[in-house]
C-alpha positions in Angstrom: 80.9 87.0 84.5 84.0 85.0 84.7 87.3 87.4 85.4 90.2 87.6 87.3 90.7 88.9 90.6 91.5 92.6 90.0 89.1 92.7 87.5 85.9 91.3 89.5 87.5 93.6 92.8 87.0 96.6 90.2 83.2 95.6 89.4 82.6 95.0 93.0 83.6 98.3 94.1 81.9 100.1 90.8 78.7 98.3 91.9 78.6 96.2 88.7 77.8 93.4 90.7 76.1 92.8 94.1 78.8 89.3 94.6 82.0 88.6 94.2 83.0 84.7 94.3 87.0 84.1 94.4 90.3 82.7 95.3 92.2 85.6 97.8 94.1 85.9 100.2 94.6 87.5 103.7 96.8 90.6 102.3 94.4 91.0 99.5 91.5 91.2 102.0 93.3 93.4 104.1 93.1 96.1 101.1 89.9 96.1 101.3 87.1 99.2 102.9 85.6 97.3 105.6 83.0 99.6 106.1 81.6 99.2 102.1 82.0 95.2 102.2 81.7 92.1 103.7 83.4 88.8 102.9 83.3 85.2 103.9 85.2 82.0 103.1 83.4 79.5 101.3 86.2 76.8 101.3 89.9 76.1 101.1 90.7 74.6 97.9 93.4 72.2 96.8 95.2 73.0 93.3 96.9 69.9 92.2 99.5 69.7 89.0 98.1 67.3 86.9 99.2 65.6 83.7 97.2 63.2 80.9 97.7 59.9 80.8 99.3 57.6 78.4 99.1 54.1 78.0 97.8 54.6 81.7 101.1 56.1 82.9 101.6 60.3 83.5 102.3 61.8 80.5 104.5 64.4 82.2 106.6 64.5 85.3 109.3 66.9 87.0 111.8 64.5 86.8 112.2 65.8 82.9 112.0 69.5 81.5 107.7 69.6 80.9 105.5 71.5 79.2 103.5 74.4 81.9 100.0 75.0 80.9 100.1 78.3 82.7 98.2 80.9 84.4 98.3 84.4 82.8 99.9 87.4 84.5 96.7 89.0 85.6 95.0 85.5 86.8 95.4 85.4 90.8 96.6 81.5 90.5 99.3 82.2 88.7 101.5 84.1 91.3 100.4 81.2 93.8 101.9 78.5 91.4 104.9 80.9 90.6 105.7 80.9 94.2 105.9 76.8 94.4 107.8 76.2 91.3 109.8 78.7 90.5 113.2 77.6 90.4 112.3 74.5 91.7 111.2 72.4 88.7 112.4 72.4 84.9 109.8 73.5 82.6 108.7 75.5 79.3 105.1 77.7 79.4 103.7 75.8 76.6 100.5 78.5 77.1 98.9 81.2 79.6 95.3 81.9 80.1 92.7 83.1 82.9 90.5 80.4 82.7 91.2 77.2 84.6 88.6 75.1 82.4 90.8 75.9 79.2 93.8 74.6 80.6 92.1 71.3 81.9 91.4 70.8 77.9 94.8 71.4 77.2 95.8 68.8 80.0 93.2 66.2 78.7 94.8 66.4 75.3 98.2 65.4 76.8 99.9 69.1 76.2 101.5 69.4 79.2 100.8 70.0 83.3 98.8 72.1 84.5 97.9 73.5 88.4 94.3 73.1 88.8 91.5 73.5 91.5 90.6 69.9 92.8 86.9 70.4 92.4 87.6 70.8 88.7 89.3 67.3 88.4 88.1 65.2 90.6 86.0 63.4 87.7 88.7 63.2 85.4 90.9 61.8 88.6 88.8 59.2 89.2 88.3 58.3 85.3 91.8 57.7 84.7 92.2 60.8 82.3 94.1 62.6 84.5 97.2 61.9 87.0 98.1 63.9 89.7 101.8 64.4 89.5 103.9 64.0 92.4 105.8 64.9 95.3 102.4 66.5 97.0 105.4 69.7 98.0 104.3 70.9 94.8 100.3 70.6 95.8 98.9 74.0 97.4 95.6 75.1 98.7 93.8 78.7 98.3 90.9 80.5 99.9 87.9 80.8 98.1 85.6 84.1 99.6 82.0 85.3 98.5 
């Protein structure tokens, strides 16, 4: 089952499912009973912005207001975005969703930039589909934990 953090916490805890694989954070973790589960981190993940490109230059950039292809409010990796570009970069939410695969379609169809987890992209990276748009300030990394 693909959901978002609070959702899959809420399974977890109802014993709807013996796993729970997903980004989190020490705070998060911290809210959790101890005594009922355990956790470990699988790997920190880097969540580039990336952009389509175009006659093999970026389609996008934050030198120019852009189109965000965005988190929604319930998915975790929208607060962890939020925090790096909020008020920091000029840009319209072009669309919101909880599923990171969806918004590397939009991407590859030249709609805008997105944040997205490198293991996602790498492919596309290395294809010359997708850009990763720079300064690397706006780059950030997230826990994964099973």
């Amino acid at each position: 089952i693909a959901a978002n953090l609070k959702q899959g916490m809420r399974l977890l805890t109802d014993g709807s499912c013996d796993f729970l694989i997903c980004y989190c954070d020490q705070k998060t973790l911290a809210q959790m009973d101890f005594s009922l589960f355990l956790f470990h981190k699988i790997v920190k993940m880097e969540i580039l912005p990336v952009t389509a490109l175009y006659n093999n230059q970026p389609k996008y950039s934050f030198n120019e207001l852009f189109p965000l292809l965005s988190y929604s409010k319930q998915a975790y990796l929208r607060k962890c975005v939020d925090d790096i570009i909020e008020n920091q970069l000029n840009y319209r939410i072009l669309y919101e969703t909880d599923n990171a695969s969806d918004l590397k379609e939009l991407v590859l169809q030249g709609l805008g930039i997105a944040w997205l987890p490198k293991l996602l992209v790498e492919k596309e990276i290395a294809e010359n589909k997708l850009k990763i748009v720079e300064p690397i300030n706006f780059h950030t990394y997230q826990d994964v934990y099973i």
